[in-house]
C-alpha positions as CSV (number, residue, x, y, z in Angstrom):
1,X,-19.4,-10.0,14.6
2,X,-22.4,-11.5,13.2
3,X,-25.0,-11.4,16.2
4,X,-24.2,-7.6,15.6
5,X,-24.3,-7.9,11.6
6,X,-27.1,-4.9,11.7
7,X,-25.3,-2.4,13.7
8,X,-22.1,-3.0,12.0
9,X,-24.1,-2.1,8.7
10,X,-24.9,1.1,10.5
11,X,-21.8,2.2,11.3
12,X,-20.0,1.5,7.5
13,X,-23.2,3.7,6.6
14,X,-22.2,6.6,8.5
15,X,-18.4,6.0,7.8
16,X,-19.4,5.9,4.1
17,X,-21.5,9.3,4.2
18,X,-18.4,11.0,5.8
19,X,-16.6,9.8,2.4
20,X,-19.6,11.5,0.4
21,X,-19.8,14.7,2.2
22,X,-16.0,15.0,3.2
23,X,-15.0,16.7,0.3
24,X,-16.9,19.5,0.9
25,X,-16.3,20.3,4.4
26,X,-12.4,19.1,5.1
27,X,-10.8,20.6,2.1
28,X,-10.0,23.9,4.0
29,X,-9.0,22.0,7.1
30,X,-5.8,19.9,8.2
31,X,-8.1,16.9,8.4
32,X,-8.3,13.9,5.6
33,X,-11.2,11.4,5.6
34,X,-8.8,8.4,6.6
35,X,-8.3,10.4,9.8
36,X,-12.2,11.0,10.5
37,X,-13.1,7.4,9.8
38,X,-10.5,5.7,11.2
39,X,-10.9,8.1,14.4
40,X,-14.9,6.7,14.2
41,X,-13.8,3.2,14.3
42,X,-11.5,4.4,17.4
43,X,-14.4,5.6,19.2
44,X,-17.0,3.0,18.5
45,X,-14.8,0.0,19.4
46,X,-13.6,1.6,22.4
47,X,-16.9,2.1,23.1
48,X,-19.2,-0.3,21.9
49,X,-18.6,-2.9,24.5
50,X,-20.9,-5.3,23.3
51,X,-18.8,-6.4,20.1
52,X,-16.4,-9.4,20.0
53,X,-12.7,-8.6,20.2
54,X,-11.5,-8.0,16.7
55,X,-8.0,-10.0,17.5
56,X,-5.7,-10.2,14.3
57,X,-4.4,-13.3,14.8
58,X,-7.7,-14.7,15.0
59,X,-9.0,-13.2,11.8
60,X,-5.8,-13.3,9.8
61,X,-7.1,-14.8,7.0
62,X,-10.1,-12.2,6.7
63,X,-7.3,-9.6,7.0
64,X,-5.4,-11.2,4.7
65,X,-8.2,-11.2,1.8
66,X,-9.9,-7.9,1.9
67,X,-6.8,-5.6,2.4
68,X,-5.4,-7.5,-0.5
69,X,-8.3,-6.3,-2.5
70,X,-8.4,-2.6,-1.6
71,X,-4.5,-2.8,-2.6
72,X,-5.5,-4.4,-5.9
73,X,-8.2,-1.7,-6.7
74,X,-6.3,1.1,-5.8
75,X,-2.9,-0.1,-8.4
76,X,-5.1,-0.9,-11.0
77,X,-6.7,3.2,-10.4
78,X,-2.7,4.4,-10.1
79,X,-1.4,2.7,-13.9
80,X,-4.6,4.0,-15.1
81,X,-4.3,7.6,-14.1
82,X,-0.4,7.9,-14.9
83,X,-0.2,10.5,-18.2
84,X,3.7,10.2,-18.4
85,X,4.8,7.4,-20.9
86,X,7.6,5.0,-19.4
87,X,10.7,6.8,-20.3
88,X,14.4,6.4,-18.0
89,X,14.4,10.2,-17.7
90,X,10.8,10.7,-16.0
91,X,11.2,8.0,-14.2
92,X,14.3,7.9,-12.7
93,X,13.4,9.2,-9.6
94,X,10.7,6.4,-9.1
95,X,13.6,3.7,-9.8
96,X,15.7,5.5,-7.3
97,X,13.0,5.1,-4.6
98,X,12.8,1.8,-5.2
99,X,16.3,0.5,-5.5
100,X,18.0,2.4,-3.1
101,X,15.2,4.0,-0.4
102,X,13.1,0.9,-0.3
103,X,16.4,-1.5,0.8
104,X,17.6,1.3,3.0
105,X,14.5,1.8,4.9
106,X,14.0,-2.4,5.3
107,X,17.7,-2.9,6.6
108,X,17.4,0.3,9.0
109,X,13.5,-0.8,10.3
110,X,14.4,-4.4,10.8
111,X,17.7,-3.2,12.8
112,X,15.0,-1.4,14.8
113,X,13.2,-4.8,15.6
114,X,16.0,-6.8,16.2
115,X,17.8,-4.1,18.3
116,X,14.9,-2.2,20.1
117,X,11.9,-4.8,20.1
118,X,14.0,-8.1,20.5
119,X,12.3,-9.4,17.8
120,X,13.8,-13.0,15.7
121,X,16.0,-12.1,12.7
122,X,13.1,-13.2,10.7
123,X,10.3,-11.0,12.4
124,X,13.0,-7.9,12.1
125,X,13.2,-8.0,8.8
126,X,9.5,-8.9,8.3
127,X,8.9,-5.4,9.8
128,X,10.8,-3.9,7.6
129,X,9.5,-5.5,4.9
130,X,5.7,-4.8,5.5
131,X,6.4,-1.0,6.5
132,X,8.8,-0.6,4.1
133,X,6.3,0.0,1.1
134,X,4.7,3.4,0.1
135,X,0.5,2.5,0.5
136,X,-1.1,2.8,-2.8
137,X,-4.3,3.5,-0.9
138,X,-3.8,6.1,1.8
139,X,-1.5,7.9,-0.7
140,X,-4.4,8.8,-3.1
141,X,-4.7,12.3,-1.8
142,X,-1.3,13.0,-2.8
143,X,-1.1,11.2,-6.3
144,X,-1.2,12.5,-9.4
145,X,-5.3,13.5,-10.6
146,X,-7.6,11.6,-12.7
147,X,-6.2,10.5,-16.5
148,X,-5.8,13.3,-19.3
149,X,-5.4,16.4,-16.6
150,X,-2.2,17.5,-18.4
151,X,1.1,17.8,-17.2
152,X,2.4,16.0,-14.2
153,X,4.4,17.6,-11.4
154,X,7.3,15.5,-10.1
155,X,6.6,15.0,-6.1
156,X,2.9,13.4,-7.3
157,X,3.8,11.5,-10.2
158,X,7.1,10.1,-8.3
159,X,5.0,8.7,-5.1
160,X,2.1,7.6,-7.5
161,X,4.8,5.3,-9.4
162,X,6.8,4.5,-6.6
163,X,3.1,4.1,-4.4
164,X,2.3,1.3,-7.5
165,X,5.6,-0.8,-7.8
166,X,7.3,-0.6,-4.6
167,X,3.9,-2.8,-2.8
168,X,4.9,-5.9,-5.2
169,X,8.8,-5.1,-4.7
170,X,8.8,-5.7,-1.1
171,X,7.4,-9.1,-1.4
172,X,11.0,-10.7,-2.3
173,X,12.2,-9.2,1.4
174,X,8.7,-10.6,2.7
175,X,9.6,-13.9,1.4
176,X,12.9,-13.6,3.0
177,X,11.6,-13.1,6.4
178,X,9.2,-16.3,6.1
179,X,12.1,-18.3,5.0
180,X,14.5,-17.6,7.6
181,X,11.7,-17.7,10.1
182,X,11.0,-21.7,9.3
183,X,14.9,-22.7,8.6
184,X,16.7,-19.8,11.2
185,X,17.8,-22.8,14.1
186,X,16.8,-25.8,12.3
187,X,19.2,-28.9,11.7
188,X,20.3,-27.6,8.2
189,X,19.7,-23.7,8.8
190,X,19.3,-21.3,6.7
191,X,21.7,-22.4,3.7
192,X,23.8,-20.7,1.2
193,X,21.6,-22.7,-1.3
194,X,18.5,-21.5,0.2
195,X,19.4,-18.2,0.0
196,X,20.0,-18.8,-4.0
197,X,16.5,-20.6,-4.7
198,X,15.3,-17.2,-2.5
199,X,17.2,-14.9,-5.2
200,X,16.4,-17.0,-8.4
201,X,13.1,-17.4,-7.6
202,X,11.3,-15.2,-5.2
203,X,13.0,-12.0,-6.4
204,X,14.3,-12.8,-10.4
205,X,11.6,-14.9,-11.8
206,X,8.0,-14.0,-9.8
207,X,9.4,-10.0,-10.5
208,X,9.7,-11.0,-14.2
209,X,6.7,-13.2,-14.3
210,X,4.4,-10.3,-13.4
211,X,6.2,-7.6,-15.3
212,X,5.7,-9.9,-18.4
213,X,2.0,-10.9,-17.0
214,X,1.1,-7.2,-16.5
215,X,2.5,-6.3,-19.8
216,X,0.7,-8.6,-22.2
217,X,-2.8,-8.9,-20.0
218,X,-2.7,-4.8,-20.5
219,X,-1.8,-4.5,-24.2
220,X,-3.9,-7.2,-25.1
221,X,-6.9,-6.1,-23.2
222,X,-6.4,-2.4,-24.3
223,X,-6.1,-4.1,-28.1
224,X,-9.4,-5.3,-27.7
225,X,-11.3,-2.5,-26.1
226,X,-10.1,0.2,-28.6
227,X,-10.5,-2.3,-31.8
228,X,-13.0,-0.4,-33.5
229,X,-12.2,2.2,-36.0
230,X,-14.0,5.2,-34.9
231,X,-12.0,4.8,-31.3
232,X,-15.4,5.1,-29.6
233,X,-16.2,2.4,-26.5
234,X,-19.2,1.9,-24.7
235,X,-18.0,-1.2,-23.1
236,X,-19.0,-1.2,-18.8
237,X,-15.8,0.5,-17.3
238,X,-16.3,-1.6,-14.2
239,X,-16.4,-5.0,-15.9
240,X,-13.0,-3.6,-17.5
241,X,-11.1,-2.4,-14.4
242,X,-11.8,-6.1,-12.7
243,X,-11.4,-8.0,-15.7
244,X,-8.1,-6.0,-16.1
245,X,-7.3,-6.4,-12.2
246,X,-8.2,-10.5,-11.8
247,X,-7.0,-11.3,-14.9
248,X,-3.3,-9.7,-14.5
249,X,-3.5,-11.4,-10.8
250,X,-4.8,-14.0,-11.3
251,X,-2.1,-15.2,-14.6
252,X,0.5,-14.2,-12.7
253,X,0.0,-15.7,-9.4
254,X,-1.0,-19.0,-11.1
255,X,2.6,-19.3,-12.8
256,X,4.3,-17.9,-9.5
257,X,4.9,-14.3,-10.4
258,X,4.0,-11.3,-8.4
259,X,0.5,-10.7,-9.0
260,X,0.5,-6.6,-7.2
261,X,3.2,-5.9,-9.8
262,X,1.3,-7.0,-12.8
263,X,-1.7,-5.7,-11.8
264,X,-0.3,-2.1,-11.8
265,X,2.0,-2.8,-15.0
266,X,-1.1,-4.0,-16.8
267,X,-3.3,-0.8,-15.8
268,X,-0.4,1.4,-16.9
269,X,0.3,-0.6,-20.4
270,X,-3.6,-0.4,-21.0
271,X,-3.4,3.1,-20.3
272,X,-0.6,3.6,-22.9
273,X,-3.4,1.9,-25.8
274,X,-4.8,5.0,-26.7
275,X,-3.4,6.7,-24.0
276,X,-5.3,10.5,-24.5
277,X,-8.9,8.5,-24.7
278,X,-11.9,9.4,-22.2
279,X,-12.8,6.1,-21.6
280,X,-9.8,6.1,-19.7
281,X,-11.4,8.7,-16.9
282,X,-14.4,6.5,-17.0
283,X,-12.2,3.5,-16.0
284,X,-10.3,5.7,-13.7
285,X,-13.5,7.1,-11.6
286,X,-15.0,3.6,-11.1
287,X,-11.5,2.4,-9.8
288,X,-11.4,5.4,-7.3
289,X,-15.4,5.0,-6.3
290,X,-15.1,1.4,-5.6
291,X,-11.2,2.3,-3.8
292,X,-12.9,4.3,-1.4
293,X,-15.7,2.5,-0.2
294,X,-13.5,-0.3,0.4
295,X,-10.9,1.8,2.0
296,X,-13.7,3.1,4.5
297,X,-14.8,-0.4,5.2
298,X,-11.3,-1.3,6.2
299,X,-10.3,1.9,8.2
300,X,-13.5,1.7,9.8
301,X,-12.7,-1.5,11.3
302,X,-9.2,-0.9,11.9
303,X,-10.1,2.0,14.1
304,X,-12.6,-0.8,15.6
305,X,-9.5,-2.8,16.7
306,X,-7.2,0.0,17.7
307,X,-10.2,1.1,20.0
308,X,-10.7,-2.6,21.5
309,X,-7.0,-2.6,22.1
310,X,-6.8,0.4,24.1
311,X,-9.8,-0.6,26.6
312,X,-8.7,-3.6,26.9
313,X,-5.7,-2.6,27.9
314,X,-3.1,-3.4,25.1
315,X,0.6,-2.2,27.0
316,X,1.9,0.0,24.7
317,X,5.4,1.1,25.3
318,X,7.0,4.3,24.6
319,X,9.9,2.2,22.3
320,X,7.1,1.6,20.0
321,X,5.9,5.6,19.8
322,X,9.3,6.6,19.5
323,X,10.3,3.8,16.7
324,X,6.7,5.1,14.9
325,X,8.3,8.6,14.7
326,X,11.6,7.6,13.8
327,X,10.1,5.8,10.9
328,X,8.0,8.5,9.3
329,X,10.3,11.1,10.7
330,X,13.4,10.2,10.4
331,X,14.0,7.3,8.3
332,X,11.9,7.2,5.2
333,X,12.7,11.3,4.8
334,X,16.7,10.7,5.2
335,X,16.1,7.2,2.9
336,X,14.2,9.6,0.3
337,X,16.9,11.8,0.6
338,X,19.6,10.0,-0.1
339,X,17.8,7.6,-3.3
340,X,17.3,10.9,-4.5
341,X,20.6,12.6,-4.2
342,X,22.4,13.8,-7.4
343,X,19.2,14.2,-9.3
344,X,18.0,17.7,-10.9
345,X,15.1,18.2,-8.6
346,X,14.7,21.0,-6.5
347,X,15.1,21.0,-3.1
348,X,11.4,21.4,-1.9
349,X,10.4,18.7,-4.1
350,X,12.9,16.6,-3.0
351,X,11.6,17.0,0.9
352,X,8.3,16.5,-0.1
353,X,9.3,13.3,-1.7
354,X,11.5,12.2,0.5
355,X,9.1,12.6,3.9
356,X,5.8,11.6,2.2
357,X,5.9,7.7,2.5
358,X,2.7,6.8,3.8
359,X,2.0,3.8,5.4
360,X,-1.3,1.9,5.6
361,X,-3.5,-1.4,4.3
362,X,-0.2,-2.7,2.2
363,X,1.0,-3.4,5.3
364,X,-1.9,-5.1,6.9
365,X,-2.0,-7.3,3.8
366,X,1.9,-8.1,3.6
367,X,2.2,-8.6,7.7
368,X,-1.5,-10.6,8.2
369,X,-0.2,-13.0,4.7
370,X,3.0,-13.6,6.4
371,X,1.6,-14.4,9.7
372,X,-0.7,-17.3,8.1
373,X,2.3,-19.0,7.2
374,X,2.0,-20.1,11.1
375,X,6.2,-19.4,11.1
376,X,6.4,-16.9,13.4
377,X,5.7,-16.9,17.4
378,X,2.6,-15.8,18.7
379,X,4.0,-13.4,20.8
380,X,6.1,-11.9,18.1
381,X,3.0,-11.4,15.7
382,X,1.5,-9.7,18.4
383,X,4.5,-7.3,18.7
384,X,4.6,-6.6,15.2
385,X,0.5,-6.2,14.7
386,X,1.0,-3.6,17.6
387,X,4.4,-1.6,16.1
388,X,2.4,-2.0,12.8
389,X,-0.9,-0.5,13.7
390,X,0.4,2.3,15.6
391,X,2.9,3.3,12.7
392,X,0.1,3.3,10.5
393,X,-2.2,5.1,12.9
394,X,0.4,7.9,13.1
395,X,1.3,7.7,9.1
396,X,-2.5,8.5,9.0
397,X,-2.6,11.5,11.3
398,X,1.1,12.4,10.4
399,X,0.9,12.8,6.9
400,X,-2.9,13.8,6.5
401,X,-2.0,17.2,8.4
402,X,0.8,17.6,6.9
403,X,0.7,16.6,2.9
404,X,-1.5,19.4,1.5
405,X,0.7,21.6,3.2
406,X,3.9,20.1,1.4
407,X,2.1,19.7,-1.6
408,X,0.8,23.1,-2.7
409,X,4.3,24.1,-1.1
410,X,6.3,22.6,-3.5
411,X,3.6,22.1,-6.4
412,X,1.5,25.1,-5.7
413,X,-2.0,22.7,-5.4
């Protein structure tokens, strides 16, 4: 990549003036920048002959590092822009998606990888795990708008929420797949005890931790920037939203909580400080400028990968198209469904809910830090990079042609 450092630079340039100018010219049309930029990456790495062969196993850590910081940006922009306070009644839906559609869809996929892809019992649920998650990222565009817009529809403010927690809550299930993967066959196997350090620890305590984390780093931040008495800040949003971000992370990954959960908890308890202040759109649009330039970065060279796959002749089988359709087709909408069954929400809401679980760089992040744990078979990280990246691929072209259609169908914009 570095001999062609300069010509790299020029193509993020070009990917990033699409993000300027896209607003402008693809609002009246079924096409969302994700699709353009990725579909630029596409054609330039199939291509551009001349670059080295982006392979994910060999750059797993790279992976690894800068999808974890898009996440990170885009949760500390969703608890920011949330208006609705933290009450059982608004958001039971979003508990709902979580509890009950999250599991569902993770048993289901990873019966899909066992069953379909002959995958370990470990890399099955591993693929449930990383495309289990609704991506904080690519679901901007249907998320609730900038902070202090006024009320907040249901379908947006549900899969901004659930978009926020559900990344950290599928890191338990995560954990569960890299632990079976090093025990699953070994002398002493995978344990009834194991299984209860798995449960006390990686889903009781490090959920806790960062809840707790994300709690006190966002009150007490929020304490500080709103201290004086005429509620006026001029304090540099940016140094704010990463201070906010790192800090949250960075406390509750060093005492072995889940650092995506308190990054979002602590950008929504800051937000609830003075909750109706501007400074809080200040914050807001620097979390969504710097969001999407990292976002084009990534998709850019994503579509750099997918399009040095395909000429150099990655086999791609039609059980992997038809288990990327029945995931965004069939079984996060019927999943959605049912978590949402019994609640007072109408029926087009409910849909729209229910089918738009976008999947994107969460799941680069989750599968690429699961992979460096070097527990899994070569082979079977390439299967799962493949299923991985075309589910994504079609989330991408799926649900940017159809979301604003569902949207101003159920919410009328």
């Amino acid at each position: 990549m570095i001999e062609n450092y300069n010509q790299f630079l020029l193509l993020c340039g070009i990917a990033f003036l699409f993000g300027g100018f896209a607003p402008y010219y693809l609002k009246r049309l079924p096409i969302s920048l994700p699709m353009l930029q990725v579909t630029f990456g596409l054609v330039m790495g199939y291509f551009w002959t001349s670059l080295p062969f982006l392979n994910p196993l060999e750059h797993g850590t790279f992976i690894e590092k800068v999808s974890e910081l898009v996440v990170l940006v885009s949760l500390v922009g969703a608890g920011i822009k949330l208006d609705t306070p933290f009450k059982y009644k608004h958001w039971q839906p979003t508990i709902r998606l979580l509890l009950i559609t999250m599991p569902i869809c993770i048993a289901v996929m990873a019966a899909l990888g066992y069953y379909v892809f002959s995958l370990s019992l470990g890399a099955a649920i591993l693929l449930g795990a990383v495309l289990a998650p609704t991506d904080p990222v690519l679901a901007a565009s249907i998320q609730v708008g900038p902070p202090n817009e006024g009320s907040e529809d249901t379908p947006r403010f549900t899969l901004t929420s659930e978009a926020g927690l559900n990344d950290g809550l599928a890191f338990p299930f995560v954990y569960l797949a890299i632990t079976i993967a090093e025990y699953f066959g070994k002398a002493d196997g995978v344990s009834t005890s194991l299984l209860f350090d798995w449960f006390t620890k990686d889903v009781l305590w490090r959920i806790a931790a960062g809840t707790v984390v994300g709690v006190l780093v966002g009150k007490l931040i929020g304490r500080i920037v709103f201290a004086r008495s005429n509620q006026e800040t001029t304090l540099s949003q940016g140094y704010i939203v990463i201070a906010i971000t790192l800090l949250a992370y960075g406390m509750a990954e060093f005492i072995h909580g889940y650092g995506f959960i308190a990054v979002f908890v602590a950008a929504f308890a800051f937000r609830r400080t003075q909750h109706g202040h501007d400074y809080h759109e200040e914050l807001h649009d620097f979390a969504e400028q710097s969001e999407g330039l990292l976002m084009s970065l990534v998709l850019v060279v994503f579509g750099i990968a997918l399009g040095q796959g395909l000429s150099h002749g990655t086999e791609l089988t039609w059980q992997v198209y038809a288990a990327s359709l029945a995931i965004l087709l069939l079984i996060r909408p019927i999943a959605g469904w049912v978590g949402l069954t019994g609640l007072d929400i109408p029926y087009k809401e409910r849909f729209a809910i229910a089918s738009l679980g976008i999947r994107g760089i969460g799941t680069f992040y989750y599968l690429a830090y699961a992979l460096n744990k070097d527990v899994f078979a070569a082979d079977e990280g390439t299967s799962l990079w493949i299923i991985c990246s075309i589910v994504v691929i079609a989330s991408i072209f799926i649900h940017g042609m159809t979301a604003p259609t569902l949207m101003k169908m159920t919410t009328g914009k």
